[in-house]
C-alpha positions in Angstrom: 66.9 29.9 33.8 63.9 28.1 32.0 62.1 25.7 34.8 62.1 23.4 31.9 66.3 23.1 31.8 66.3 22.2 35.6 63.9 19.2 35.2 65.2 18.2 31.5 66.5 14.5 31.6 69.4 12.9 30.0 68.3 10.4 27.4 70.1 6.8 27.8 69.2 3.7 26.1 68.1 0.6 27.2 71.5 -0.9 27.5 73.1 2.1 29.5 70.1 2.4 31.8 71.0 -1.4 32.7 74.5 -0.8 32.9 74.0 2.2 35.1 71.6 0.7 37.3 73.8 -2.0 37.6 76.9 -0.2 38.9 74.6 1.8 41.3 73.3 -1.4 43.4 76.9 -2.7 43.0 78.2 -0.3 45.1 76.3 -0.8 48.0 77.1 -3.6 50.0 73.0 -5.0 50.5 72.5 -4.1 47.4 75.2 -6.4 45.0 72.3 -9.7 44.6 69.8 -8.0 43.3 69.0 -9.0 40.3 66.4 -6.2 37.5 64.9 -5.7 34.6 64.6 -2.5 33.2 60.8 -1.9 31.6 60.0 0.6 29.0 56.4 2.0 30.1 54.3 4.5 28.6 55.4 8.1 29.1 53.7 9.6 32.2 55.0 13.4 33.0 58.0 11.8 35.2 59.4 8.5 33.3 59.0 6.5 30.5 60.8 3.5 32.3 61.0 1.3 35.1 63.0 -1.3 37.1 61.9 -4.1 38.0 63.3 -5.3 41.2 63.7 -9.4 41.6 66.2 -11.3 44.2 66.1 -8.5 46.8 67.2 -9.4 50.4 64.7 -7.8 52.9 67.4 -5.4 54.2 68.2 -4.1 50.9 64.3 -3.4 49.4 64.3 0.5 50.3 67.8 1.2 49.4 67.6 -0.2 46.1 64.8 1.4 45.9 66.6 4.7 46.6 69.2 3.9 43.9 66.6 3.2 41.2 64.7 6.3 42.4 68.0 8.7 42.0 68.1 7.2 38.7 65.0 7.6 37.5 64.8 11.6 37.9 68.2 11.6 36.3 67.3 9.5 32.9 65.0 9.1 30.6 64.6 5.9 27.6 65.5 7.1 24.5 63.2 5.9 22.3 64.4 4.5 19.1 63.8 6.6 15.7 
């Protein structure tokens, strides 16, 4: 298998990054006030998007982190046409 299929990302758009995101932090208990923004950036050779992070308690900066993070290598912006 092509080392290229193991790292291609699924492309999501703005709105189901943000609902996706969402539901991650939602599930952890530290995790359900945090409040995001999700940032188109320019492509780099891992992302071409960003969260964020506003509203965060101190216990819940690294695991939200962590969330974001899982995201992030799972997803990438689809850009519009």
């Amino acid at each position: 298998m092509p080392l290229e299929a193991l790292s291609a990302k699924t492309p999501a758009t703005l709105d189901e990054l943000t609902t996706r995101v969402f539901f991650a932090l939602q599930r952890h208990p530290l995790c359900r006030q945090v409040e995001f923004d999700i940032v188109s950036t320019p492509r780099t050779r891992r992302t071409n998007w960003t969260v964020s992070l506003r509203s965060v308690q101190p216990g819940a900066l690294w695991t939200a982190h962590e969330i974001v993070a899982d995201i992030q290598e799972a997803y990438e912006l689809e850009l519009a046409a």
